[in-house]
C-alpha positions as CSV (number, residue, x, y, z in Angstrom):
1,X,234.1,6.1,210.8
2,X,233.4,2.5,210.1
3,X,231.9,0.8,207.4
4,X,228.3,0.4,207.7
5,X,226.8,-2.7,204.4
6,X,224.1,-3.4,203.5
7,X,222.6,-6.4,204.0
8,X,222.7,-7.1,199.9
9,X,226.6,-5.7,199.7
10,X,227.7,-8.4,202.7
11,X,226.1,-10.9,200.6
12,X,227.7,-9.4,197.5
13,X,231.3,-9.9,199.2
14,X,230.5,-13.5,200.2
15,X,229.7,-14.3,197.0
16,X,232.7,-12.8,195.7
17,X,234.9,-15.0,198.5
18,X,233.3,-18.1,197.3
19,X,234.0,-17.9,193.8
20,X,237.7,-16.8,194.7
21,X,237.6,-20.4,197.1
22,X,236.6,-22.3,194.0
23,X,239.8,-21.3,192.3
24,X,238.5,-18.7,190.1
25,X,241.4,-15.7,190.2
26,X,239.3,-12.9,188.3
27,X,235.6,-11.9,189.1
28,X,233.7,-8.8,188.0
29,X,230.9,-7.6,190.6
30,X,228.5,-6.2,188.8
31,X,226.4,-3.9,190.6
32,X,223.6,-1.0,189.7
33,X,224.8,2.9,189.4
34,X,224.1,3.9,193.2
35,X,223.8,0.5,194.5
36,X,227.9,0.9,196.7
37,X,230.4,-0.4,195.0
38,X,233.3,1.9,196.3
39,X,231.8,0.7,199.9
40,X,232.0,-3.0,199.0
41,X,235.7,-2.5,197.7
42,X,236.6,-1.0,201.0
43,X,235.3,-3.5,203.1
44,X,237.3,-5.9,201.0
45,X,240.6,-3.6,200.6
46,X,240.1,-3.4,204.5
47,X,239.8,-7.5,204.8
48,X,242.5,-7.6,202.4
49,X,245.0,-5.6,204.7
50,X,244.2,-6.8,208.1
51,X,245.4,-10.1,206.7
52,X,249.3,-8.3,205.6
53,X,248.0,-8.5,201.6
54,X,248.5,-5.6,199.5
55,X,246.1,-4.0,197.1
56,X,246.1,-1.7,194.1
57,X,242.7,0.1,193.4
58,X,242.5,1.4,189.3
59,X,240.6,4.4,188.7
60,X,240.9,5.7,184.9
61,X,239.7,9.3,185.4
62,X,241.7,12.0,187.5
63,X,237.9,12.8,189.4
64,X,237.6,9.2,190.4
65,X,240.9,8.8,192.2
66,X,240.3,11.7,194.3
67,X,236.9,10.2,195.1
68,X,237.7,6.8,195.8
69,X,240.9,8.3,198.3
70,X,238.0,10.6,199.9
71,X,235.5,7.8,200.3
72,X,238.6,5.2,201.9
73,X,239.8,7.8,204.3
74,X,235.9,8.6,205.3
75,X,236.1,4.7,205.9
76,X,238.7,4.6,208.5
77,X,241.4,3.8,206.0
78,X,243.5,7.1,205.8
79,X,246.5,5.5,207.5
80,X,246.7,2.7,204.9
81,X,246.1,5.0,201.5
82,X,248.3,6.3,198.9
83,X,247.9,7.5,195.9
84,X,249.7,7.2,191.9
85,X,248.8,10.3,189.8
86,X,250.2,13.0,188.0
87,X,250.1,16.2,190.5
88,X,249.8,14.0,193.7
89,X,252.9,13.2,196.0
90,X,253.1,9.3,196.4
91,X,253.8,7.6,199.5
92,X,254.0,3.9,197.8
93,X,255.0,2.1,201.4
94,X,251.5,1.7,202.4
95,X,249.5,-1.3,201.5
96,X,246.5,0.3,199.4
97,X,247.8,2.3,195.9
98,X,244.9,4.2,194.6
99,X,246.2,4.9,191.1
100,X,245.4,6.5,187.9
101,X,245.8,3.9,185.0
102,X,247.2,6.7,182.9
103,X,249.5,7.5,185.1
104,X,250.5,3.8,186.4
105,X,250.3,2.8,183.0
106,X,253.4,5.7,181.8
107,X,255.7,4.6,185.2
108,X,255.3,1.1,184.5
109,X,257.4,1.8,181.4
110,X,260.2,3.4,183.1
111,X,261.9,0.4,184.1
112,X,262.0,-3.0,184.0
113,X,259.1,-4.5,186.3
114,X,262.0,-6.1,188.4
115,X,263.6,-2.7,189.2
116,X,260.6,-0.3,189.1
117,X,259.7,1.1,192.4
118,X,256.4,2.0,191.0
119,X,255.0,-1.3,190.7
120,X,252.9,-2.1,193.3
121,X,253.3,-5.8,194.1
122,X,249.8,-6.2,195.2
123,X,247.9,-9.4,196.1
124,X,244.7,-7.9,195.3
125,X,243.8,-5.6,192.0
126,X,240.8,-3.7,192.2
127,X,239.3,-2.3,188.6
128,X,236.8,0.5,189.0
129,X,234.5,1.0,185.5
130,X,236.3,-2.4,184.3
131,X,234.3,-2.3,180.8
132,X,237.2,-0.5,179.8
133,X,239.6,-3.3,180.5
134,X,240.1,-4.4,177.1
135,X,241.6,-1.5,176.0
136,X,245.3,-1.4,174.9
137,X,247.0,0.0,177.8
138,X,244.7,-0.7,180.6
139,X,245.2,-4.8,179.7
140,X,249.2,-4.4,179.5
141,X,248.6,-3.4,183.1
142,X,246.1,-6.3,184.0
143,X,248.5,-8.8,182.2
144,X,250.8,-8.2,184.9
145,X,249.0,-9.0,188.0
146,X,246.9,-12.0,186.5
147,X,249.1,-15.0,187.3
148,X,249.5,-14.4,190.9
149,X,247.2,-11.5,192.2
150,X,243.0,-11.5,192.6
151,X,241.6,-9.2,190.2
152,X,237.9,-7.9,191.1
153,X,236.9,-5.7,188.6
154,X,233.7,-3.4,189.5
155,X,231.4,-2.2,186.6
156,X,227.3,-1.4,186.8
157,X,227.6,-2.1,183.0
158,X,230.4,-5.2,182.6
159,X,230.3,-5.3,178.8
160,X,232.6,-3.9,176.3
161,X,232.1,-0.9,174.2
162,X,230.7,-2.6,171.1
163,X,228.5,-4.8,173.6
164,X,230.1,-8.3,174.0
165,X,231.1,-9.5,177.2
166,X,234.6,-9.2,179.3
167,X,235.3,-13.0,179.6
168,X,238.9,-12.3,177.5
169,X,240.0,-10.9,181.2
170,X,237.6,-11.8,183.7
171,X,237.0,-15.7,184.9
172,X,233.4,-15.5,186.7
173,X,230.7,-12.3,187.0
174,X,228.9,-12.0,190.3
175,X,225.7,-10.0,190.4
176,X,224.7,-8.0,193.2
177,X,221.3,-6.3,193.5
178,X,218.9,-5.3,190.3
179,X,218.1,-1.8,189.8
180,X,214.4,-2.5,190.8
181,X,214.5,-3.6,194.2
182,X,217.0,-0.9,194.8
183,X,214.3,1.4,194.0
184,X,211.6,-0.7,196.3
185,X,214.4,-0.3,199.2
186,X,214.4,3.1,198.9
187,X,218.3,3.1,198.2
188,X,217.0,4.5,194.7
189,X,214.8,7.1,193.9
190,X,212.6,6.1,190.5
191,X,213.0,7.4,187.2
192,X,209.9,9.8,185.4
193,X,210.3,9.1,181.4
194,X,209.5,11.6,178.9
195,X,210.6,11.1,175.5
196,X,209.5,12.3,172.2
197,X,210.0,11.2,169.1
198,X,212.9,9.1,168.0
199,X,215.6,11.4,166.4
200,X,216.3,10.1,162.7
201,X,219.4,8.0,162.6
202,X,218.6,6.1,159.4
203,X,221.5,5.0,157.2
204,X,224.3,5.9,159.7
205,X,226.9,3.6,160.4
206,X,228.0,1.3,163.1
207,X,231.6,1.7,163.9
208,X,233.2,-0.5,166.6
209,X,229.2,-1.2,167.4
210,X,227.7,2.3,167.8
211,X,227.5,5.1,165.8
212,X,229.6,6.7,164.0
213,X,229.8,9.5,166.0
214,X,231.0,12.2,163.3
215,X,227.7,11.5,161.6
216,X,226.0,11.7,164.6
217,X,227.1,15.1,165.6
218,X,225.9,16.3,162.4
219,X,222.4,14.6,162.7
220,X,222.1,15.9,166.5
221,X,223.6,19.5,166.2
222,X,220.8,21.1,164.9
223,X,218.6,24.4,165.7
224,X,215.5,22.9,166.2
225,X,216.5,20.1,168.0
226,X,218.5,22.3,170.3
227,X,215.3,24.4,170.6
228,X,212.8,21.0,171.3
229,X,215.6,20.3,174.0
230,X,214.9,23.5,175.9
231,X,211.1,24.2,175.3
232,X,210.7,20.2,176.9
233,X,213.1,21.2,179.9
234,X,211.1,24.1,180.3
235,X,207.7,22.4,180.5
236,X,208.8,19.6,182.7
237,X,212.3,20.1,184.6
238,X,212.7,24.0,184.7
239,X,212.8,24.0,188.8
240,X,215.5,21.0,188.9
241,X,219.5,20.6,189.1
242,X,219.6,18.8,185.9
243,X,222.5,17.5,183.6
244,X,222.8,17.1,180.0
245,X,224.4,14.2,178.0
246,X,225.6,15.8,174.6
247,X,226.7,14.0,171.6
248,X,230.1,16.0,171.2
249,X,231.7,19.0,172.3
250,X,229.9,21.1,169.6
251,X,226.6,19.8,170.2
252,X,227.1,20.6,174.0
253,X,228.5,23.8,173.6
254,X,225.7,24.9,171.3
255,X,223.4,23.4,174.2
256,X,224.8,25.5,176.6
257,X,224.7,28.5,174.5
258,X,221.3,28.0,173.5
259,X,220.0,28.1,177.6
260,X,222.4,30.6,178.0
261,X,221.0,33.0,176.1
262,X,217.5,32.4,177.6
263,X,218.7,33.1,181.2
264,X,219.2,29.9,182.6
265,X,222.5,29.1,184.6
266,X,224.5,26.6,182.8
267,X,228.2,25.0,182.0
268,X,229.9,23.2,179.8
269,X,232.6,20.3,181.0
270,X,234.3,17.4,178.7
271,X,237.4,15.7,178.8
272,X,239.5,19.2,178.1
273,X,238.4,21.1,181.1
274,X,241.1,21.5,183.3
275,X,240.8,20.2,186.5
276,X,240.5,23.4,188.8
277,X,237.9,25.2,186.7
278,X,236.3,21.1,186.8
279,X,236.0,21.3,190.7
280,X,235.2,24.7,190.2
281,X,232.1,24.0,188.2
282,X,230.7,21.0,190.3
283,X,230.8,23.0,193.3
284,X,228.8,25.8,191.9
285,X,226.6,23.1,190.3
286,X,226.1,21.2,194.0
287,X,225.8,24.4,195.9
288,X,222.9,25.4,193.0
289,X,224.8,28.7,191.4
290,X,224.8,26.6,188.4
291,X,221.6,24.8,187.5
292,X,222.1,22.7,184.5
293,X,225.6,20.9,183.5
294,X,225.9,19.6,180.0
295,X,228.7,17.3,179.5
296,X,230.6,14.9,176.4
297,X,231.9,11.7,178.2
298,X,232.8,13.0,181.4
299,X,229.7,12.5,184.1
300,X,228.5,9.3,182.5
301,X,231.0,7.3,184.8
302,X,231.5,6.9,188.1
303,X,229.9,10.8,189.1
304,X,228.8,10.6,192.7
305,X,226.2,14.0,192.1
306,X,223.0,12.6,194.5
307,X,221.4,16.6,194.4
308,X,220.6,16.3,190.4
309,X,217.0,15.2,190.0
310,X,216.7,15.6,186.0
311,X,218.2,14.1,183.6
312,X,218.5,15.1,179.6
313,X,219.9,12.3,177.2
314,X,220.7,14.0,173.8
315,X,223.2,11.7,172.8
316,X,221.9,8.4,171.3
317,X,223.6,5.2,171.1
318,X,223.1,1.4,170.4
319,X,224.9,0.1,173.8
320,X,222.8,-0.8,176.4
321,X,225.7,0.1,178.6
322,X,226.3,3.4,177.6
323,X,222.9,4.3,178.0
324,X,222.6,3.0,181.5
325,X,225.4,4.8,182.6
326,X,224.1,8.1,181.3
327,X,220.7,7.1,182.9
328,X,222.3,5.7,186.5
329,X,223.2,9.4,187.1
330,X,219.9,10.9,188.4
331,X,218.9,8.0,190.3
332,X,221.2,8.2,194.0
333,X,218.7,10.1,196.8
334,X,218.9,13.3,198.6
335,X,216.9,14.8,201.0
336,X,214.1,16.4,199.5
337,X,214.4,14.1,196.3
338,X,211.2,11.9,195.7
339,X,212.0,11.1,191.7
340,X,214.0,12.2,189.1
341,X,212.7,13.2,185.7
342,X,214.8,11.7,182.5
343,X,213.5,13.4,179.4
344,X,215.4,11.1,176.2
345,X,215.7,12.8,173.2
346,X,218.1,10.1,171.7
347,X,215.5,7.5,171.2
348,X,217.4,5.0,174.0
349,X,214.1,4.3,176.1
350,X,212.4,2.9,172.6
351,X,215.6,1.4,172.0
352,X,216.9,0.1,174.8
353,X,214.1,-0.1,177.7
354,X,213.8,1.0,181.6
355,X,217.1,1.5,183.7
356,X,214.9,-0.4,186.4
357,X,214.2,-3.6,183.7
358,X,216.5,-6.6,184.8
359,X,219.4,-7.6,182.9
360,X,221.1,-10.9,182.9
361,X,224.4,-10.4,182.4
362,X,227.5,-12.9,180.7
363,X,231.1,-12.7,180.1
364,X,231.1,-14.5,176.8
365,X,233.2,-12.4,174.4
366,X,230.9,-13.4,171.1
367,X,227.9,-13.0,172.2
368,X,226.3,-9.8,174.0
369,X,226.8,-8.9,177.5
370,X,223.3,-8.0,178.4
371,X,219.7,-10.0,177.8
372,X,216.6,-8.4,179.5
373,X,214.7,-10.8,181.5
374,X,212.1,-12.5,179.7
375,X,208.8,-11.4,181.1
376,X,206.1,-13.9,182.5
377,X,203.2,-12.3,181.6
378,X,203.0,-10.5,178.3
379,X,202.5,-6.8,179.4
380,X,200.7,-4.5,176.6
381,X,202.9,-2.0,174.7
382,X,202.8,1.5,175.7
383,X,200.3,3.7,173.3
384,X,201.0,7.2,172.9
385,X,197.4,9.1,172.8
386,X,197.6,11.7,169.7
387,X,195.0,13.5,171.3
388,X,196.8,14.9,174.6
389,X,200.1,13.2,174.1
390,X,200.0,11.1,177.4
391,X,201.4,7.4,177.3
392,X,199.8,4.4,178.8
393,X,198.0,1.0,177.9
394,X,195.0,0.2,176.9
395,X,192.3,0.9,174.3
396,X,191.4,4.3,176.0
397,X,193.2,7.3,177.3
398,X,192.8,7.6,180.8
399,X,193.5,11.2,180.2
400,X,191.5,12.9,177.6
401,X,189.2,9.7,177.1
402,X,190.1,9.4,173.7
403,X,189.8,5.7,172.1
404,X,192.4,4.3,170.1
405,X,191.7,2.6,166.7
406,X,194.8,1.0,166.2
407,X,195.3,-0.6,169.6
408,X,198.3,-2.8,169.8
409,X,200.1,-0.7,167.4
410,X,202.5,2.1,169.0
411,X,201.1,5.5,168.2
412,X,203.8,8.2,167.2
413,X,204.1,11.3,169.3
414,X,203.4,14.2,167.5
415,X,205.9,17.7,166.8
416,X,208.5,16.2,169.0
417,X,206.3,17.4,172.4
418,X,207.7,15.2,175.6
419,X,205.6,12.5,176.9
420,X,205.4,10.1,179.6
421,X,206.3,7.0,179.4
422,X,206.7,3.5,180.9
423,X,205.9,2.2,184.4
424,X,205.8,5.8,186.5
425,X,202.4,7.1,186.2
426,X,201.7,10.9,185.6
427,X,201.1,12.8,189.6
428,X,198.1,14.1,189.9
429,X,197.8,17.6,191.1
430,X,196.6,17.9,194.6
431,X,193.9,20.4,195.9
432,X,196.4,22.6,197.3
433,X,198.5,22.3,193.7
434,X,195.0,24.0,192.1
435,X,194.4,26.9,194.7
436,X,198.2,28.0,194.7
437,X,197.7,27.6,190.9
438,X,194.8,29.9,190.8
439,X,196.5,32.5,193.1
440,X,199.1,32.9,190.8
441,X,197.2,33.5,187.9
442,X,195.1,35.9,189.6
443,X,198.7,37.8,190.4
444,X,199.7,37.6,187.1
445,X,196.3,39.0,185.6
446,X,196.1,41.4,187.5
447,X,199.9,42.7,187.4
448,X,199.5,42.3,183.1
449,X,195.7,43.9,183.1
450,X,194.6,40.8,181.5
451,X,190.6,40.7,181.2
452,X,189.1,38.6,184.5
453,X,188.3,35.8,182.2
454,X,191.9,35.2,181.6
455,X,192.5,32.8,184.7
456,X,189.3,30.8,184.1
457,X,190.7,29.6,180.6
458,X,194.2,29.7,181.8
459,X,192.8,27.6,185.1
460,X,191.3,24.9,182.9
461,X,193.6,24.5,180.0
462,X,195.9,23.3,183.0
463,X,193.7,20.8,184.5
464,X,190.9,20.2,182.0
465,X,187.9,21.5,184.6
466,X,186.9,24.9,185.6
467,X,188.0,26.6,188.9
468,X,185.0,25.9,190.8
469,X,185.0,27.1,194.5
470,X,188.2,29.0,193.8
471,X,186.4,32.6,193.2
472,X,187.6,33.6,196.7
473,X,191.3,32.8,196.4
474,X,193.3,36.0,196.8
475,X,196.1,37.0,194.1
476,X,200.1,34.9,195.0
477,X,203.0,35.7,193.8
478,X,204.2,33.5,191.4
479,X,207.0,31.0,191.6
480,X,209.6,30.0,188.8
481,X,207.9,27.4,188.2
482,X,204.9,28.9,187.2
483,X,206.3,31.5,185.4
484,X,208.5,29.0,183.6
485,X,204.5,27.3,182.8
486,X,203.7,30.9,181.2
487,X,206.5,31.6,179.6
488,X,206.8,27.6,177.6
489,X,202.8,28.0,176.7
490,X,203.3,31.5,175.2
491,X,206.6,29.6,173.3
492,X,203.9,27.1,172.1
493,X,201.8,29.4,171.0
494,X,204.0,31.3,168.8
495,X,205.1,28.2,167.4
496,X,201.7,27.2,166.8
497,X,200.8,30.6,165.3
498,X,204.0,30.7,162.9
499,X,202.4,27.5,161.5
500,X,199.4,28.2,161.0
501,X,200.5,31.5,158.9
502,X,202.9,29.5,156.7
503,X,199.8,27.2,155.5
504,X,198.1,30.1,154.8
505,X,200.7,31.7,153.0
506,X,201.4,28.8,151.1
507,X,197.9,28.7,150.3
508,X,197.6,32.1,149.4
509,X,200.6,31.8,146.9
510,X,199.0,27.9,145.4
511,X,195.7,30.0,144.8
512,X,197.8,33.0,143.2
513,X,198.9,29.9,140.4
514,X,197.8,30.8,136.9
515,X,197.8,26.8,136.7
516,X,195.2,26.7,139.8
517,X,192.0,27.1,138.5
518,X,193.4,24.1,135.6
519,X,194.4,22.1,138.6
520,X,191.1,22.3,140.0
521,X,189.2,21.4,136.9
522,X,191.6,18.4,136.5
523,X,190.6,17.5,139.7
């Protein structure tokens, strides 16, 4: 099978061809999570070879090499593909290496370049993820090819991993399509944002530009945050494949453990998980025997997993392009797939904006990589109404009706309860939503002997109106979804119960003072 571009990816490789003409050796295509860079690459590995050339395509994770191989071959270039990495039997006469840079990196130091049979003497060097490239060993292998060879590096997020640009390796950047229009082409679905308050991450510190991520994991790891994390993804993304970005191992283990022992079907993968139990885990995770995956480092690259349509972010950070990475993950379609939902509890969607918000991007190494686009019009700040928690702007809540007195300053969201935000607007339920709704609370009221009344309060604490014309509906059986409704209102009731007893007990035990009635007379 051929390739088949699109029409922004042809235009992509003709940019990248004129640059090259002009005498520049080393570009980086930068190009959205989703938006087809392993397709561009093999149009141009493909150019590359029908001319005689050679080319070496870097891959720095195990996953990705066997990815970039499978997506080659589906290309119509199995005859012209081999592959350097641990485990895999080499074959280093053809003209395109797929290699691991671990690996490549370790035979390289076998022998003297001039003698090592490992060295692929390619005309063309093609870096996958290249915001790595300034590490130590990755470079010693980029030093090697930069006098003679093209380099093309390929990167959604070209910017090192305290947040200033690659130009130390890279001559020119060439941008290909923003996130935006990929959306308005349908080659993206668009994000949903819910975020809650920012977690506090006062008086850590910056190391190497983010934070330090031992204090971090301490800040993170906590009960109730683990408990906000679920009760949200209850509410909102309980019926969804969804994957979890944790801070560290720890954090995501506890994360697992913690939906575990509610009954939901998760896993735990980071850079330890051996390979078999790996492929083991997305399968079960594609094929839906697994429905959440909650990873440290390892998806946040790369991860070709169009089926998840949720997204939790539990790890915050102060690079914009660590966060887009984690975001880019939900975004590719499937059939079926019409949005995904991103609920942040890291704070990154205060901090750092919309995936979809376009970026200009520079190579300078002492400046930062990414500037968001200055905005023409002055758009009005998101509110969050303290009322009914919904997000939107404006001096009145289009949901509850509620005005706000302080308009123009950002309103707080209260006990840590997910909200939307940003440029998606809240669905409305349709008619059909309401009747099946009904149905199922009659089922449920009648299967818990509930008192009639029951699915008239229940009816309009969901929509805010009462179930008029919906007397007739007969009783139907309930879906996940809605039981998953049921279950996270009786959670926030408990809660909400629990709270209410401790101020009275407090009060109780203030009034049982010997010093209260002297308090009050002070008063």
């Amino acid at each position: 099978m051929g390739l088949h571009l699109r029409d922004y990816q042809v235009a992509a490789i003709s940019k990248i061809r004129e640059t090259m003409q002009s005498g520049k050796k080393s570009v980086v295509l930068q190009a959205s999570c989703g938006a087809g860079k392993t397709c561009v690459s093999s149009e141009i590995a493909k150019l590359a070879v029908d001319k005689g050339k050679k080319v070496l395509f870097l891959v720095n994770r195990r996953d990705l090499v066997k990815q970039t191989v499978e997506k080659y071959q589906e290309y119509g270039l199995s005859d012209n593909v081999g592959v350097i990495m641990a485990g895999f039997e080499s074959d280093l006469d053809k003209p395109i290496q797929v290699a691991s840079l671990q690996t490549y990196g370790r035979r390289l130091d076998f022998d003297d370049i001039k003698y090592n049979a490992w060295f692929h003497n390619a005309d063309l060097v093609i870096y996958d993820e290249c915001h790595s490239c300034n590490a130590k060993t990755y470079r010693k292998i980029i030093d090697l090819y930069k006098e003679k060879s093209f380099i093309i590096g390929l990167s959604a997020t070209p910017m090192r991993g305290d947040g200033t640009g690659l130009g130390e390796v890279f001559d020119e950047i060439v941008t290909c399509i923003p996130t935006q229009e990929l959306i308005d082409k349908n080659f993206l679905v668009p994000m949903v944002y819910y975020a809650p308050s920012a977690p506090d991450l006062s008086k850590i510190k910056t190391v190497l530009g983010d934070y330090d991520k031992k204090e971090l994991g301490i800040r993170v790891d906590k009960p109730k945050l683990i408990g906000d994390i679920y009760e949200n993804w209850m509410r909102l993304a309980s019926d969804r494949q969804t994957m979890v970005f944790a801070t560290n191992v720890k954090h995501s283990k506890h994360i697992r453990d913690h939906f575990r022992e509610r009954g939901v079907s998760i896993e735990h993968i980071d850079a330890h998980t051996n390979d078999d139990d790996r492929v083991d885990i997305y399968r079960r995770f594609e094929n839906g025997d697994i429905q959440v995956l909650t990873n440290v480092g390892i998806c946040c690259e790369g991860s070709d997993l169009p089926f998840v349509d949720a997204l939790v972010i539990a790890k915050p950070t102060k690079v914009l392009g660590r966060w887009l990475q984690m975001a880019g993950r939900g975004g590719r379609p499937s059939d079926g797939k019409e949005n995904c939902i991103l609920l942040d509890h890291s704070g990154c969607v205060d901090r750092h904006g919309f995936v979809e918000d376009e970026i200009y991007w520079t190579l300078s190494g002492k400046e930062k990589a990414a500037k968001k686009k200055p905005k023409k019009i002055k758009e009005p700040r998101p509110l969050t109404c303290d009322e009914c928690k919904f997000v939107f702007t404006g001096k009145k809540c289009p949901q509850c009706g509620t005005e706000i007195k302080d308009y123009g300053k950002k309103i707080a969201a209260l006990d840590a309860e997910l909200v939307a935000v940003g440029k998606t607007k809240k669905p409305k339920a349709t008619m059909e939503d309401k009747r099946r709704f009904y149905g199922q609370l009659m089922y449920e009221q009648r299967l818990r002997g509930y008192k009639p009344g029951w699915t008239y309060w229940k009816y309009k604490e969901k929509f805010g109106v009462a179930p008029h014309g919906l007397e007739n509906i007969g009783p139907v059986e309930p879906d996940d979804k809605f039981l998953n409704y049921l279950k996270y209102q009786r959670i926030k009731w408990a809660k909400s119960k629990k709270k209410k007893e401790t101020k009275e007990e407090v009060k109780i035990k203030h009034e049982q003072n010997p010093l209260f009635g002297v308090f009050r007379q002070m008063a």
